[in-house]
C-alpha positions in Angstrom: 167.4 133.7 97.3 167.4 130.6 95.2 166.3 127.2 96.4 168.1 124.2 95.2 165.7 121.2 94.3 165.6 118.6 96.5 165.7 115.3 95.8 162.6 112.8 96.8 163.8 110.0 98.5 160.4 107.5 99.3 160.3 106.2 102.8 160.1 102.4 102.6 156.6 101.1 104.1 156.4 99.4 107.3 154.7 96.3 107.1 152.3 95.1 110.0 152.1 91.6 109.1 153.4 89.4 106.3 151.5 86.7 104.1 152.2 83.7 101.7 149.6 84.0 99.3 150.0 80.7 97.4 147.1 80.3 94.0 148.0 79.3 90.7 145.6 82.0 89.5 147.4 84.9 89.0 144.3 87.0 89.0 144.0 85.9 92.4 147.4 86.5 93.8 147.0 90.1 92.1 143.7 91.1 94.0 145.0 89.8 97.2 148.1 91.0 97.2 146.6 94.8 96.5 144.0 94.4 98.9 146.5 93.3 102.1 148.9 96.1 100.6 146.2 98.7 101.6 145.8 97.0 104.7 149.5 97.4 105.4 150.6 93.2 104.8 153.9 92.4 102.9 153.0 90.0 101.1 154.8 87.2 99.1 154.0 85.1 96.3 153.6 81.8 94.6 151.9 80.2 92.0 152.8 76.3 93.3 153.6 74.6 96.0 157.3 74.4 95.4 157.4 78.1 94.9 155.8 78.5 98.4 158.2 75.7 100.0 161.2 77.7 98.7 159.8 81.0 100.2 159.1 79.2 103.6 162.3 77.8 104.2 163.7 80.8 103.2 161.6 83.2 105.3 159.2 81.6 107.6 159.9 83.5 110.4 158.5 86.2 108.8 155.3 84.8 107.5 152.2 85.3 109.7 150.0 83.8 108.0 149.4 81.4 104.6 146.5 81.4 102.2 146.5 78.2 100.0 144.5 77.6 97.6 143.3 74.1 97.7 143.9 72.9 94.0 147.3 74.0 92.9 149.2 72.3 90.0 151.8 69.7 91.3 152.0 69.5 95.0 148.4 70.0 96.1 147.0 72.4 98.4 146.4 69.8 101.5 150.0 68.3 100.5 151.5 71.6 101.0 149.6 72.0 104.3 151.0 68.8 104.8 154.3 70.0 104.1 154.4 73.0 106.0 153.2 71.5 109.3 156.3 68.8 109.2 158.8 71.7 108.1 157.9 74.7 110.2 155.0 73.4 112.6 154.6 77.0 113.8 152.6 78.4 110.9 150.6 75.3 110.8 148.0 76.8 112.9 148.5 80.3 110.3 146.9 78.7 107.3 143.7 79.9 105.2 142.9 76.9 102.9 140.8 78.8 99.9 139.0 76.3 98.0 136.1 77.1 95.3 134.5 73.5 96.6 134.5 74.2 100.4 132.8 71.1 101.5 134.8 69.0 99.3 137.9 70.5 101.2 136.6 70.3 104.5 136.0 66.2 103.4 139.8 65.9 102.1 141.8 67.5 105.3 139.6 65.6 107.6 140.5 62.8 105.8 144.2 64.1 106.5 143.4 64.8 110.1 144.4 68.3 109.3 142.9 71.3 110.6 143.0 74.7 109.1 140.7 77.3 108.0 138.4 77.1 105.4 137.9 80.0 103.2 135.1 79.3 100.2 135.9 80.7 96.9 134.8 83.3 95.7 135.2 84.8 99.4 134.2 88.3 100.8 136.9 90.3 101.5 136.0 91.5 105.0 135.5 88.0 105.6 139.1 87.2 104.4 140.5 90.2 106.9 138.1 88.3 109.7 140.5 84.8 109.2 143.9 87.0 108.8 143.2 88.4 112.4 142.0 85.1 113.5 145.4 83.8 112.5 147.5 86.5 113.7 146.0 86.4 117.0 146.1 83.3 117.6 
């Protein structure tokens, strides 16, 4: 008896959880999108703050939680956070503000009366995962 090849059809992943990863660096984006891959994330991308306003009103519902980088060409990080909160208030309390000068962030979004999570750059990644289940719990 002779077996006909099969074709391999790949299932499509399920995704747990999805985040915005929004950094200017593409180095960055890469690391953390492969990293919350592994973890089982969808992830989506954006190098500005336009780019990450488009993909929000696109798909916010979908979005569990946002990692900004604080200084992003254009729009910056605390005007996106800005942005965010007045278009889709719900994943205001969902955003990891990354900033390579973390007290100088904390100084500016007080300044803003925002509040959001701090993440200093460079970060650890288990401390990263610690915020992402902070924000998904919550």
């Amino acid at each position: 008896m002779q077996l006909k090849p099969t074709r391999y059809v790949p299932v499509p992943p399920t995704f747990s959880h999805c985040a915005l990863v929004v950094d200017d660096e593409a180095s960055v984006r890469s690391v953390l999108r492969r990293y919350l891959l592994r973890r089982g994330w969808a992830v989506l991308e954006a190098s500005n703050g336009d780019e990450a306003l488009e993909l929000i009103a696109d798909g916010s519902e979908l979005i569990d939680a946002v990692v900004v980088d604080l200084h992003l060409p254009g729009l910056s990080g605390s005007a996106l956070c800005r942005r965010i909160s007045a278009l889709r208030p719900m994943l205001a309390s969902r955003i990891i503000m990354a900033s390579g000068d973390a007290l100088g962030a904390v100084e500016e979004l007080a300044k803003e009366a925002f509040t959001c999570r701090i993440l200093a750059k460079p970060f650890d990644l288990k401390e990263f995962v610690r915020m992402l289940d902070e924000v998904v719990a919550a």
